[in-house]
Structure formats: C-alpha cells, structure tokens
C-alpha positions in Angstrom: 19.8 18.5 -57.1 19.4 18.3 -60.7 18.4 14.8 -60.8 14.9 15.9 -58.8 14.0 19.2 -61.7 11.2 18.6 -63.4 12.0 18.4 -67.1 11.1 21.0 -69.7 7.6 20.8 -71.0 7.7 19.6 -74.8 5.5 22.3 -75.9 3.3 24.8 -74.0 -0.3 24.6 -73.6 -2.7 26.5 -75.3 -4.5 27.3 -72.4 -1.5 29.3 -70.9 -1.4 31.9 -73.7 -5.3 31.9 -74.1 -6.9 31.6 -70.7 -10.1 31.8 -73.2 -9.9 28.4 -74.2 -10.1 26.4 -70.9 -13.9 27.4 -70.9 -14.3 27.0 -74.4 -16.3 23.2 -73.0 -18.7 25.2 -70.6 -19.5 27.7 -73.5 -20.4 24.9 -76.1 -22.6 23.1 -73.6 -24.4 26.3 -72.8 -25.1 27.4 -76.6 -26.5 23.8 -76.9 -28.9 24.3 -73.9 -29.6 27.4 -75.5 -30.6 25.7 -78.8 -32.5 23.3 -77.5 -34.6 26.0 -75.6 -35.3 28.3 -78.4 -36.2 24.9 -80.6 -38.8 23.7 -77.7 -40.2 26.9 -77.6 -40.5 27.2 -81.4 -42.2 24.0 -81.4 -44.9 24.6 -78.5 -47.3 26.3 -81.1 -46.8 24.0 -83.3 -47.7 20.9 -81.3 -51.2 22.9 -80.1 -53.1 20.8 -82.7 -52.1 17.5 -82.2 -54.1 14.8 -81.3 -55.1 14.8 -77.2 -52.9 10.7 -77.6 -49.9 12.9 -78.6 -50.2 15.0 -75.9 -50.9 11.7 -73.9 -47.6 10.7 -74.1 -46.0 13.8 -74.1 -47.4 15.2 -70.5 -45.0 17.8 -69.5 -42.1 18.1 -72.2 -41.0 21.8 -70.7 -38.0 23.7 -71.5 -36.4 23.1 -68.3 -36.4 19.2 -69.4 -35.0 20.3 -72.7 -32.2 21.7 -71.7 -30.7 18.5 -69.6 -27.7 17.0 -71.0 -29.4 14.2 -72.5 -32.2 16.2 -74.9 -28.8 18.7 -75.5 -27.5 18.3 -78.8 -30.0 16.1 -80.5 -31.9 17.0 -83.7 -35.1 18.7 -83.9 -37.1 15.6 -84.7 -35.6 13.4 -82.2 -36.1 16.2 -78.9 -39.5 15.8 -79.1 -39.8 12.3 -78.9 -40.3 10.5 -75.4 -38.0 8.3 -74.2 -40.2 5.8 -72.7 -43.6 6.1 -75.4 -46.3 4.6 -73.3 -49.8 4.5 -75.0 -52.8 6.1 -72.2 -55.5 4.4 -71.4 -57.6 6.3 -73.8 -55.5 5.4 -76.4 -55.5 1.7 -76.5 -57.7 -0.6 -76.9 -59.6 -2.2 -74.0 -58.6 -5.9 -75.5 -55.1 -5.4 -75.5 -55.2 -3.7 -72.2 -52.8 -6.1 -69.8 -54.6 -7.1 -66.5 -52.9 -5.2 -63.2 -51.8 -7.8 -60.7 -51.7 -6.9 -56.9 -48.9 -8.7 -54.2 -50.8 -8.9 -51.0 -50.0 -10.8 -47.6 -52.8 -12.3 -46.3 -53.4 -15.1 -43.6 -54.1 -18.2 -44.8 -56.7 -20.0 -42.5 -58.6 -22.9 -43.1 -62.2 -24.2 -41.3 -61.0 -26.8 -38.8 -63.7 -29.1 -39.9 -61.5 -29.0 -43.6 -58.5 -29.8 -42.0 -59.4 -33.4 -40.6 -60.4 -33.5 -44.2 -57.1 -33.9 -44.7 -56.8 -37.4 -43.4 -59.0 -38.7 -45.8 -57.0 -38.2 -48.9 -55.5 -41.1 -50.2 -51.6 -40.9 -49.4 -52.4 -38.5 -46.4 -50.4 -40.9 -44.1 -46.6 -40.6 -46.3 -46.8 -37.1 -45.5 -47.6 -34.7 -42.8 -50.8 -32.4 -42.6 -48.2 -29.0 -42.8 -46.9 -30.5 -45.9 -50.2 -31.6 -47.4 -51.3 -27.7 -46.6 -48.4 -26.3 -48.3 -49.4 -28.0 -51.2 -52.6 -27.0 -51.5 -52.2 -23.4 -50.4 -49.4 -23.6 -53.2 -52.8 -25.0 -56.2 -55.2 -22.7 -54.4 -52.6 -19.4 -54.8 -51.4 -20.2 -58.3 -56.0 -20.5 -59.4 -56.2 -17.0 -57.6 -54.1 -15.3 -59.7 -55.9 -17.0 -63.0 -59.0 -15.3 -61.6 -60.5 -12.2 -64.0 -63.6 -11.3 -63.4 -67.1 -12.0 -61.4 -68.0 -14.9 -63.8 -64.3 -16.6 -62.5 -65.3 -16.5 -59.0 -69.0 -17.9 -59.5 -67.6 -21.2 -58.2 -65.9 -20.0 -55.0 -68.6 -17.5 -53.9 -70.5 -19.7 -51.5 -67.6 -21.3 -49.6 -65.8 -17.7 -49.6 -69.1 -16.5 -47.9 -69.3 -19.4 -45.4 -65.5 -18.8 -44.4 -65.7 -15.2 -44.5 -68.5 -15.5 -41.9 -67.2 -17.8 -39.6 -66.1 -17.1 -35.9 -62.5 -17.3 -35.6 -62.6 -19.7 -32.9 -63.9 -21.8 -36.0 -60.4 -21.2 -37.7 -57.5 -23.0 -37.5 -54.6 -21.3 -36.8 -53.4 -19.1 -39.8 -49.9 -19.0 -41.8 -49.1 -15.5 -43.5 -47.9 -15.9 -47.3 -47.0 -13.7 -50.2 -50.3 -13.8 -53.1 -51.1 -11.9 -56.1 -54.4 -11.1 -57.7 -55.8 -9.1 -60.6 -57.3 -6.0 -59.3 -60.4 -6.3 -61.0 -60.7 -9.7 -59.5 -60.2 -8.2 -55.9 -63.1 -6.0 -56.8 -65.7 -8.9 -57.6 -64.6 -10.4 -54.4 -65.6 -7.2 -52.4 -69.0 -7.1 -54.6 -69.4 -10.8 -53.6 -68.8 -10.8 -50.1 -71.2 -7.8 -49.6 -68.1 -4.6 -49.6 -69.2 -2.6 -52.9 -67.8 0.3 -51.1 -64.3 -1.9 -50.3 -64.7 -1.3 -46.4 -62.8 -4.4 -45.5 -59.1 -5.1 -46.2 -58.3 -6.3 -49.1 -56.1 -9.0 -47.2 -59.0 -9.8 -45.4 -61.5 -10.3 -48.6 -58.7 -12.0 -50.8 -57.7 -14.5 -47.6 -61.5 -15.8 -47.7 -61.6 -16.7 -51.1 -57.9 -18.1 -50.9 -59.2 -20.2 -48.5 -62.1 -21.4 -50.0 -60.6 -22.5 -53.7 -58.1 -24.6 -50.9 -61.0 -25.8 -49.1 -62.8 -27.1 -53.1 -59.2 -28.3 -54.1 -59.3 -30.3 -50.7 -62.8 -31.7 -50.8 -62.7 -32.8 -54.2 -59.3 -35.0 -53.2 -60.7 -36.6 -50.0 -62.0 -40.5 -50.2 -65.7 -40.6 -49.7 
C-alpha cells in the first residue's frame, strides 16, 4: 500500500497558515474599483465646463461603467477617454459627413412593353431575355446606389412616375433582389413621386426608380 501514498508536499502553502491570503486577489480588485470610483467622481465637477462635443462623445461615463474590469486599474487621464471616440453630428463638418446607405428588398418589375424591347438589342439572340435582365438589373442597381440627391434623379423622374403609376396588369412579372441606396436619395424619390410625408414603402418607391434607370439603360441599347 505504500506505493499508492501520496508523497510529502515540498513545502507548505502559504495559504494554509494564513487563510488571509487566498482573498488577497478579490481585495486588490475591489480597492481598484474603489479607486476608480472616487477618481470618476472627483472628475464629474471638473468636466461641467467642457465643451457640449466633449460631452458629445462622452454621453453617459457613470461610475458604475468605471468600475468594470476594463476602466479598473488605468490612470487618471486614460479612464476618461472613450474607447470608441466618435465625433456627433454637431461636431463635424457637413462635408465630411459620409452618406448612410440603406439595404432594401424590392421587386424588380419592368413595363412589358420594355421587355420586347429586349429583342431589339443587338446580340439579344446569343443570350436569353432572363440573362439579358440580370444584366441590366445588375447596371441599373449599381447607378442607384451612386444616386445623392434630387439633382441625381432629375433624369429618372419621368419614367419612375410613368412606372410608378402603371396597373400591374401592365407589369411583367417581378424578381425580388437585395439593393442599397443613400437615404437622402430615398427621400427625393418620395418628394418625386408625390410621398413628402413617406406614405408608401420605401421598397415600393425605390422599386419604381430601379425600374426606370433599367428601363433608360435598355432603351438607349436597343437598334432603332
């Protein structure tokens, strides 16, 4: 049976003669939460007379966020910095303000008159007519998300406002697809199309105007 003792212990641990010391971990990383407390409160007066950008970026630095393991421990300059510093609206300048893109799902339908269109573009008869509308859903999809503003849509307004008021027995048959457009873009559509208020979908708008930059892209291809 002696074979299975456990052997002697080299030396014994410290935390058998001082049950003190097994805490001793917890107690540090509570007098650091405590530090960083009594430093954020120190520093709320302090920060009253900042600049309104400061506090901007800074929205809701409270004590309870201070304490967290990651703000624990750090220096008193570096606490009150923000880990992601993202300048507000206020704050930057409207130039260098990047345009918001939105991913919609609208229906692609095109007026059946513009689809025996299609056979009169040269090479129409190498390919099918589902390929030759990939392709140009593809062109008209990639000039929708170049549009801006109201002055970018001038030359789809008219057909946009033919389709959008079109019966849909005068549709062909839609295909849904993934598209993305600037939000202030989506916006002059609505103004366009008579929707200042944005009643309509937005899918709804945005498939009109998709539809018409494919229906220009295909009438200026077509033989005459």
């Amino acid at each position: 049976m002696s074979r299975f003792r456990l052997p002697a212990r080299v030396a014994p641990s410290p935390a058998a003669e001082e049950p003190g010391l097994q805490n001793s971990a917890a107690r540090l990383r509570s007098s650091r939460e405590v530090q960083s407390r009594i430093l954020a409160e120190r520093r709320a007066p302090e920060q009253g007379g900042n600049v309104e950008c400061g506090k901007a970026q800074l929205p809701d630095m409270t004590t309870e966020h201070l304490a967290d393991p990651e703000f624990a421990g750090k220096r008193e300059g570096e606490s009150g910095r923000p880990q992601s510093p993202a300048s507000p609206p206020e704050c930057a300048a409207s130039g260098l303000a990047r345009p918001r893109k939105e991913k919609l799902v609208v229906l692609f339908r095109l007026p059946l008159a513009i689809e025996k269109q299609l056979e009169q573009i040269p090479g129409a008869g190498d390919v099918t007519p589902a390929y030759m509308l990939r392709a140009f859903a593809k062109e008209a999809r990639a000039e929708l998300r170049r549009l801006l503003a109201e002055d970018d849509l001038a030359p789809h307004v008219d057909e946009a406002r033919r389709i959008f008021a079109m019966a849909a027995s005068d549709m062909a048959v839609g295909e849904p697809m993934t598209v993305y457009a600037q939000s202030s873009a989506i916006r002059a559509m609505h103004a366009a199309l008579d929707d200042p208020w944005l009643i309509e979908a937005r899918a709804t708008i945005v498939g009109a105007f998709l539809a018409a930059i494919a229906s220009l892209l295909i009438e200026a291809r077509r033989v005459r």
